[in-house]
N, C-alpha and C positions, 0 to 999 in steps of 0.2 A: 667327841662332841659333834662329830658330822658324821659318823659313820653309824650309830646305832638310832638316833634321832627316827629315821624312816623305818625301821627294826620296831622303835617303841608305837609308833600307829598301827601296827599288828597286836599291840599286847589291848588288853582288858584292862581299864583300868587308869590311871594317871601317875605319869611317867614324869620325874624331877629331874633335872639337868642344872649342873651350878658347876662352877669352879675357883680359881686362883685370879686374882685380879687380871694378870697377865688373860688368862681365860677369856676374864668376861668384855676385854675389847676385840678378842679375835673375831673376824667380821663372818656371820652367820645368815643377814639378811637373806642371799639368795636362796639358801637351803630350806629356809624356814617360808617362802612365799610360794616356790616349788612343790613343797610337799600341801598346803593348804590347796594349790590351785590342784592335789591330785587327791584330796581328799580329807584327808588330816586336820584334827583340830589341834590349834597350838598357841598356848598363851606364853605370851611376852611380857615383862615386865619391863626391860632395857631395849635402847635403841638399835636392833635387830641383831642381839647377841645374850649371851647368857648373863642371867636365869630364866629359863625359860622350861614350860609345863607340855606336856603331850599329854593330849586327851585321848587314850588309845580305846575303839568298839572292838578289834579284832580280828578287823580286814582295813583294806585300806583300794580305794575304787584304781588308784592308778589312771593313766594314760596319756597325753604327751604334754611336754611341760618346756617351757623359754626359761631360761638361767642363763645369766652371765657370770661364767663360771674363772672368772681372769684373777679372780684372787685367790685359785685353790682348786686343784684339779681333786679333791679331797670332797667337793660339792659335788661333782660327775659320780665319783667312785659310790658313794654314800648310797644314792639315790640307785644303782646299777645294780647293788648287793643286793641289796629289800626287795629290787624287782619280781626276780619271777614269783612271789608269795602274791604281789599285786593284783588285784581282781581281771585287769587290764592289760597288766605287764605295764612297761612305763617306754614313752620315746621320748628323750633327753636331748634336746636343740640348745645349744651354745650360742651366744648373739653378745657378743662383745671383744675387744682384745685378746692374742693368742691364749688357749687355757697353759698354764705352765706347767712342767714335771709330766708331759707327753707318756715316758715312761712308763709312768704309774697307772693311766688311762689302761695302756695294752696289758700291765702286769693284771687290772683287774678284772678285762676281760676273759686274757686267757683262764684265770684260775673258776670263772661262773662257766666257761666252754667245759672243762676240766671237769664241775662240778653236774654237769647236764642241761646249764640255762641256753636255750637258744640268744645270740645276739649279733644285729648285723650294724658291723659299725665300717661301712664298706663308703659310706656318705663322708666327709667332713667335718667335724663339728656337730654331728649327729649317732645319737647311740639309741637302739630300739632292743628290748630286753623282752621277751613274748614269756606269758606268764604259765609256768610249768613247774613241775618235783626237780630236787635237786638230788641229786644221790653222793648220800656219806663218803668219803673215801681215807685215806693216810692221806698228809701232806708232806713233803719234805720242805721247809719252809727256809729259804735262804738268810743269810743273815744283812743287814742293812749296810751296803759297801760303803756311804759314803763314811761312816765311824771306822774307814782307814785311813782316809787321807789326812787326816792330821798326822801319824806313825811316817804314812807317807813321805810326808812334806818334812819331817825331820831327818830324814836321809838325804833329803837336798840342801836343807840348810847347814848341816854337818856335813857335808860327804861323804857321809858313812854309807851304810848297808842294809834294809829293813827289807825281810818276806813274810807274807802274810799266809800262810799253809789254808789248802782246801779254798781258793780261788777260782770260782765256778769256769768253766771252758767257756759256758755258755751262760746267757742270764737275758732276762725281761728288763733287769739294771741299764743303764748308759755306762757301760762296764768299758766299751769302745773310747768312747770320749774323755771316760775318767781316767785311762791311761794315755790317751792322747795329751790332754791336758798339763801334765806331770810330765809328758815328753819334751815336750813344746818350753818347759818353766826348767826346763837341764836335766831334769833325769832317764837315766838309761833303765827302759822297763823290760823284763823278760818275765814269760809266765813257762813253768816246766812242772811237772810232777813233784817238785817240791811247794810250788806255791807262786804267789806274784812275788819279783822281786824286784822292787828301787834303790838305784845306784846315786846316790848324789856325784858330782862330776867337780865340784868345789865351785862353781857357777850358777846363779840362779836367774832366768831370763827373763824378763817381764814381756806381757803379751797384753792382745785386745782379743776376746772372747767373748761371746753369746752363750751365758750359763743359765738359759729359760731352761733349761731340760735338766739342769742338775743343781740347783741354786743354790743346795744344802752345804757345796763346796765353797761359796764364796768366805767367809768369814777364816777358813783355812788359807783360799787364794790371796785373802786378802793381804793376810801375815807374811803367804811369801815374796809377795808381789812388795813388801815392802822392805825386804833385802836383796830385789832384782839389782840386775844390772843396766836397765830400763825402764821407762814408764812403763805402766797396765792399764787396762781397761777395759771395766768387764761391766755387762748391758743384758736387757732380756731378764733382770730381778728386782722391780717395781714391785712385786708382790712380797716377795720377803717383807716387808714393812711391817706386813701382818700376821708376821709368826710370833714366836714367844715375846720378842720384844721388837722395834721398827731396828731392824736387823742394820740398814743402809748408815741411818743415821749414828744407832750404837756405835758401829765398826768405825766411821768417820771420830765421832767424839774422843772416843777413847785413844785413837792411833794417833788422834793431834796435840791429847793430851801428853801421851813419848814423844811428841817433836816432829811428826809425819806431816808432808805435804800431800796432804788428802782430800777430795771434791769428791760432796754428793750429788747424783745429779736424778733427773728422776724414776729413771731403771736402774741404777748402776753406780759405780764409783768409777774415779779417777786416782791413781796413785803413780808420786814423782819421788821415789825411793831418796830418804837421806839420811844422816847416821841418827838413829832412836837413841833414848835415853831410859832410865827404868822408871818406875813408878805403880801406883797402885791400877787394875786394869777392872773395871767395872763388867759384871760379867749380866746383869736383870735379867738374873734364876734361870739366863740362854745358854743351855748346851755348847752349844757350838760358836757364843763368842768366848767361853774357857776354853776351847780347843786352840783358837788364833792364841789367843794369850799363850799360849803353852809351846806354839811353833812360835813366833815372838823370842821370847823368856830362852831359845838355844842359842840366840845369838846375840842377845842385849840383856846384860847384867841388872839384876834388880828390877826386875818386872815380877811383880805378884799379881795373884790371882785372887779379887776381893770373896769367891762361892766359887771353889774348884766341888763342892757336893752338889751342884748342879747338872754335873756329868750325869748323873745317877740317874735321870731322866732316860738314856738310850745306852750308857755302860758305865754301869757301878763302877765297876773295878777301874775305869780311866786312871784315878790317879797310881793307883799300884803299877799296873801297867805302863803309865809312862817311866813313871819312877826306875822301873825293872829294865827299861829299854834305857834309858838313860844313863845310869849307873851299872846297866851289864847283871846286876843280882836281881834275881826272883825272890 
C-alpha cells in the first residue's frame, strides 16, 4: 500500500487501492500529499488512508517533496523506488520525529545503487534520486531476520539450543543489534558455518533498549522481558501503533489480561516481570503478537492463541515449525 501507490502514477489509467480493515487505518496521509505535491492525481475517499484511487497519465513530473516520514520509513522507501522513472527524479526532505527502521532506508538505497539509480543520501533526513534506466539484474534476496527471534527467544525461555542455518555474515539488516539484544536478555550467541546459534543460559535478563531501528522485535521482547529476572524497558516505537494493529497498546492489553505488570507509555512499554497465568491471547489478525503469545505459552501453561493463521502473513509454516522445534518431530 505504500510501495506501489507512486509505481501506479506511471500506469495509464486508474489505479484502486483497498484493503482489510486493519489496512484501511494504517496511516497514508503523508504519502498520498507527497506524491500530489509531485505530480499525481489521487482520490481519497477516507481520512488519508485507504481506499483510495490513482489517477495514473504515464509519467509522473517528480521533484523535491517535505513528508514527515516518523510513522513509516515505508513512506521514504515508496517514493525512492518510483524515482528514477520520475520526469524529475524526486528529492525527499523528512521534517518531523526520527524516521524509524533506519535499516530499511539503506537496504533500499543500496539495492536502487545496485539497480543503476543515481542517489545521494550523504545529507540527513534527505534522499535525492536523479532520474535515469534501471538495469535488470538477479537478486539474491535475504530472508526477513526478524521471523527468528521468536525461535530465538525460545531457547532462552527453555534453555535449550536453537540455530538458524545460512545466517548472512553480513546484511543491510540490524543483524548487529538483533544479536546484541538476545545477549544482553541471557543468551549466549555464536554465528559458525553452521548457522546462528542461541544458547539459553536458564536465566532471562530484563533490559532498557531503544528498538526505533528494529521495533518488529518488540512484541517478541516483550514476552521475554516478561519472564526476566528484572524490569524492561523499551522506547523509540511510538510508531508501531500503526502497524497491523496499535501494537503498544495490544501487547499491554493482553499481558494484563495473564496477570502482567505492564505500562504503556507513549514510545514504548514498561514491564515489572511476575508469575503469568494462562488464558486466551488476543492476537487482531497481528503476526507478530502470535509470535509473543507463543514465547509466552513456553513457560506459562494454558496460554492459547485466539488466530495462530495470522502467522501466514510473513511464515505460513510458523505453526508446524514451532510445533517441530517444540516437540523435537518434523
Amino acid at each position: 500500500m505504500r510501495f506501489v501507490p507512486p509505481v501506479a502514477g506511471l500506469a495509464e489509467g486508474r489505479v484502486t487501492f483497498d484493503g482489510d480493515p486493519q489496512a484501511r487505518v494504517r496511516p497514508l496521509g503523508p504519502l498520498i500529499g507527497a506524491l500530489r505535491s509531485l505530480g499525481v492525481r489521487i482520490d481519497v475517499t477516507g481520512a488519508g488512508s485507504l481506499p483510495l484511487v490513482v489517477q495514473g497519465t504515464g509519467r509522473v513530473t517528480g521533484g523535491e517533496v517535505v513528508i514527515d516520514a516518523s510513522a513509516s520509513s515505508q513512506l521514504v522507501s515508496g517514493l525512492l523506488l518510483a524515482a528514477p522513472r520520475f520526469d524529475r527524479g524526486v528529492v525527499v526532505r523528512h521534517e518531523g520525529p526520527p524516521v524509524p527502521s533506519a535499516p530499511h532506508l539503506r537496504m533500499t538505497v543500496q539495492m536502487l545503487r545496485a539497480a543503476g539509480a543515481a542517489v545521494d543520501d550523504t545529507t540527513p533526513d534527505v534522499w535525492a534520486v536523479e532520474p535515469g534506466p534501471l538495469t535488470g539484474r538477479g537478486w539474491e534476496i535475504e530472508p526477513d531476520l526478524s521471523g527468528a527471534v521468536p525461535f530465538f527467544a525460545a531457547a532462552l525461555v527453555t534453555g535449550g539450543e536453537v540455530t538458524l542455518q545460512g545466517w548472512p555474515r553480513s546484511s543491510s539488516q540490524p543483524v548487529e543489534q538483533l544479536r546484541a539484544l538476545l545477549q544482553r536478555m541471557g543468551g549466549e550467541v555464536t554465528l559458525s558455518t553452521a548457522g546462528l546459534t542461541v544458547r539459553g543460559t536458564g536465566t532471562v535478563h530484563g533490559l532498557a533498549a531503544d528498538l526505533s531501528d528494529v521495533s518488529e522485535l518488540t512484541p517478541a521482547l516483550t514476552a521475554l522481558a516478561m519472564l526476566a529476572d528484572s524490569p524492561s524497558r523499551f522506547t523509540g516505537v511510538g510508531h508501531i501503533r500503526g502497524h497491523e494493529t496499535d501494537r503498544l497498546t495490544a501487547l499491554a492489553r493482553e499481558f494484563a489480561a495473564l496477570g502482567a505488570d505492564i505500562t504503556e507509555s507513549p514510545d514504548g512499554l514498561e514491564i515489572r516481570p511476575r508469575p503469568l497465568r494462562g488464558g486466551v491471547f488476543r492476537t487482531y489478525h497481528d503476526h507478530r503478537m502470535a509470535h509473543a503469545a507463543a514465547v509466552a505459552g513456553l513457560a506459562v501453561p494454558g496460554i492459547e492463541v485466539d488466530d495462530v493463521a495470522c502467522t501466514s502473513k510473513t511464515m505460513p509454516e510458523f505453526p508446524a515449525l514451532w510445533s517441530a522445534m517444540v516437540t523435537g518431530k518434523s
